[in-house]
C-alpha positions as CSV (number, residue, x, y, z in Angstrom):
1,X,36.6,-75.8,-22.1
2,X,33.1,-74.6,-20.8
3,X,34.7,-71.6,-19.3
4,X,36.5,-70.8,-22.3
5,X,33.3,-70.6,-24.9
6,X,31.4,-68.8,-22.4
7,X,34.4,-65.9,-21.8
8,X,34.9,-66.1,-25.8
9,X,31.3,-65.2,-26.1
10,X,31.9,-62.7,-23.3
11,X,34.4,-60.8,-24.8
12,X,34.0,-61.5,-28.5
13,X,36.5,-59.4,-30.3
14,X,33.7,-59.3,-33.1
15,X,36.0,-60.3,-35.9
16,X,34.1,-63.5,-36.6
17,X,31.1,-61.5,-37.4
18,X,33.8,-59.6,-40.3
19,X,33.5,-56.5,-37.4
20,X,36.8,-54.5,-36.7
21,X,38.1,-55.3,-33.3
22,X,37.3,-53.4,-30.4
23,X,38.4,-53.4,-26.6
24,X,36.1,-55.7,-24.5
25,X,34.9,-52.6,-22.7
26,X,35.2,-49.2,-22.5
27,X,36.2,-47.0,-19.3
28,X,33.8,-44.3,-18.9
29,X,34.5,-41.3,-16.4
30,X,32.3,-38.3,-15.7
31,X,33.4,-34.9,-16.9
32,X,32.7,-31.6,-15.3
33,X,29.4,-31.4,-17.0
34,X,27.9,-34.7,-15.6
35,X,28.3,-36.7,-19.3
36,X,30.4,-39.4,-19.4
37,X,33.6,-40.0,-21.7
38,X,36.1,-42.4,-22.2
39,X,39.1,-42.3,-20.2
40,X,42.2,-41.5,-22.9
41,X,45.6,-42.5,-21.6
42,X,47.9,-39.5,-23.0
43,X,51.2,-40.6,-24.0
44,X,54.4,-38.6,-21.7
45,X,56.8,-37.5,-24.2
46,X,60.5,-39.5,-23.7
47,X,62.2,-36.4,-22.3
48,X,59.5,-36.0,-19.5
49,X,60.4,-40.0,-18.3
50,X,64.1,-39.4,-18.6
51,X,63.9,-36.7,-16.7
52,X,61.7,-38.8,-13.9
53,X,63.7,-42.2,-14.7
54,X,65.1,-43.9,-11.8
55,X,68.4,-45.4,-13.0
56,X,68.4,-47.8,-9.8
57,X,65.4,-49.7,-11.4
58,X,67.0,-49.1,-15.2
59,X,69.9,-50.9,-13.2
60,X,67.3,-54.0,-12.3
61,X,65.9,-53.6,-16.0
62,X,69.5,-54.5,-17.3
63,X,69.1,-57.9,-15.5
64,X,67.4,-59.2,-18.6
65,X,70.0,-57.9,-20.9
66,X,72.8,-59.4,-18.7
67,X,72.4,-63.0,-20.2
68,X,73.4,-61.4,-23.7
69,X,74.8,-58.1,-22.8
70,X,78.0,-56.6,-20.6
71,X,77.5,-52.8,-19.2
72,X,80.9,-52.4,-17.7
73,X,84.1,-50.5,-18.6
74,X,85.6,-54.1,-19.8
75,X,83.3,-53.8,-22.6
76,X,83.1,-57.3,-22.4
77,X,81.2,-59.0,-25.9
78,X,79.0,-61.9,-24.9
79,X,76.0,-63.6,-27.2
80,X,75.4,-59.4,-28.2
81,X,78.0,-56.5,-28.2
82,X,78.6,-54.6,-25.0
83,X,76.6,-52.3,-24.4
84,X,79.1,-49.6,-22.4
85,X,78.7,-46.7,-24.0
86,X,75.8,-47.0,-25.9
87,X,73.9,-43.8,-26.1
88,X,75.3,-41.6,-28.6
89,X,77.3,-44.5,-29.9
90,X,76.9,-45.0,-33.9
91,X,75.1,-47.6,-34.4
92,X,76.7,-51.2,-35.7
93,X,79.9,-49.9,-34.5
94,X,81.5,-51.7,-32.1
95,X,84.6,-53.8,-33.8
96,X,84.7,-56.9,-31.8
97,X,80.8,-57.6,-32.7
98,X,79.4,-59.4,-35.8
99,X,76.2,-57.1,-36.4
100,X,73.5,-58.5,-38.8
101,X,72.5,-57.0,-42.0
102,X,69.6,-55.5,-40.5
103,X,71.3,-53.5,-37.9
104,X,73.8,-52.8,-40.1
105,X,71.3,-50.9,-41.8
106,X,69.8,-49.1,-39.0
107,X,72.7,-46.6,-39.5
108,X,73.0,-43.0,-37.2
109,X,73.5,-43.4,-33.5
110,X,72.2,-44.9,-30.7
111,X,70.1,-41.6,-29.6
112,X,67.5,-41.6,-26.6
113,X,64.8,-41.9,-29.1
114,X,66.1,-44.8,-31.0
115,X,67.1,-47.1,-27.5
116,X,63.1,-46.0,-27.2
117,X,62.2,-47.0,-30.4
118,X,64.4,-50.4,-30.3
119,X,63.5,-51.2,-26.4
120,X,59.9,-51.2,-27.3
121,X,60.6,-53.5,-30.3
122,X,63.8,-54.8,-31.5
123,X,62.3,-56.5,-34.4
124,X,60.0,-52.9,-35.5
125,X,63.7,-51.3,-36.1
126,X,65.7,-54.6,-37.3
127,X,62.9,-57.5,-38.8
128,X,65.9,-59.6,-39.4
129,X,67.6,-59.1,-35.8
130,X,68.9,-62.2,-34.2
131,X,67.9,-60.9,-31.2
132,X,64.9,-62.8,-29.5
133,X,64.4,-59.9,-26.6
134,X,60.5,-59.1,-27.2
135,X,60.7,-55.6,-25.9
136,X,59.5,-53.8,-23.3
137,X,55.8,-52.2,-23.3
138,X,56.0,-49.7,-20.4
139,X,57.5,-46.7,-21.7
140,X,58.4,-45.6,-18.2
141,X,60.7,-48.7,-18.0
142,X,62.3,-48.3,-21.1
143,X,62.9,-44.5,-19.9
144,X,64.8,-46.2,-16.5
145,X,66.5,-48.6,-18.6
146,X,68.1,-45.8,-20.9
147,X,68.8,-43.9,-18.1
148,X,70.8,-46.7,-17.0
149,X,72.8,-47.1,-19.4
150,X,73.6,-43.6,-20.3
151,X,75.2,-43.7,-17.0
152,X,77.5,-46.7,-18.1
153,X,79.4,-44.0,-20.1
154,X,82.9,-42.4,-19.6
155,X,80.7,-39.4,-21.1
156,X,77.0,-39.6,-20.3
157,X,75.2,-37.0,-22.8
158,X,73.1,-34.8,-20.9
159,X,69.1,-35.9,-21.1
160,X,67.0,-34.0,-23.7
161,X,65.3,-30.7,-22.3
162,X,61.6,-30.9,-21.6
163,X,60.0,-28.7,-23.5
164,X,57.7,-26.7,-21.7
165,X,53.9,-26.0,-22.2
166,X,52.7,-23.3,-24.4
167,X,50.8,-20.1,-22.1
168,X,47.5,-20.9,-21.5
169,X,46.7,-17.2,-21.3
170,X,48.1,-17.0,-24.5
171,X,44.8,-18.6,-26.5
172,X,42.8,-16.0,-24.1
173,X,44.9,-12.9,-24.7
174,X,42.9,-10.2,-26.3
175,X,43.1,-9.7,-30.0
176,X,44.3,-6.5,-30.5
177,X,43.2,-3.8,-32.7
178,X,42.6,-5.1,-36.6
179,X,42.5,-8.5,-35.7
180,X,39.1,-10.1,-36.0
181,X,37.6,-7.6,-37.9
């Protein structure tokens, strides 16, 4: 109990003072000038995971699907429909499975960024999902899970292109003659 007032105290989030919260503390790295900044972690866009997704550890993702879920050709229904085929599949649309309202409603298909969407946070997409997975933070793991089961496909869609960076010597090209006058 003593350790847990004095770490509360510690690491106050600030809301019992009516502050907003903040992290606990900051990560501060030098930049090329000597000041310091804090350390932003960019977000890598889905395509650029898929395309670095290892589908042998999307394989060992699956394990916590395989409770509720089948992957195989048999396309096997358990507690949730199977799951063969998946990506590029509309949505609520396999026969054998009793969908909820909420899926129902979902509508479209099953694309890349939707399994990213609904991997992240079943309930975000569907509140009224029967589903109690809680989703899974790492976006990198979601990628190998996807990845995964695109493969369980007799027609695996090809990944989405990675779109490429603009020039950099574009922003530094000359202006040419009228502009910036």
């Amino acid at each position: 109990m003593v350790i847990s007032t004095v770490t509360g105290g510690l690491f106050s989030s600030g809301e019992e003072h009516g502050e907003k919260a903040k992290p606990a503390y900051a990560i501060e790295v030098a930049s090329e000038g000597g000041a310091k900044k804090t350390e932003e972690k960019k977000e890598v866009p889905l395509p650029v995971l898929l395309a670095n997704a290892d589908i042998k550890k999307g394989e060992r993702q699956f394990a916590k699907c395989k409770s509720c879920h089948s992957d195989d050709a048999s396309k096997q229904d358990k507690t949730g429909p199977h799951l063969y085929g998946v990506v590029g599949r509309a949505v609520a649309h396999v026969a054998s499975f009793k969908y909820s309202a909420d899926i129902q409603k979902i509508g479209g298909d099953w694309t890349f960024e939707k399994l990213d969407h609904w991997l992240a946070n079943p309930k975000s997409l569907a509140p009224g999902t029967a589903m109690s997975f809680a989703g899974i933070r790492q976006a990198d793991k979601r990628a190998d899970l996807i990845a995964y089961l695109n493969t369980m496909s007799d027609n695996p869609l090809p990944l989405p292109k990675v779109e490429e960076a603009p020039a950099a010597d574009a922003a530094a090209a000359p202006a040419t003659e009228g502009e910036g006058k």
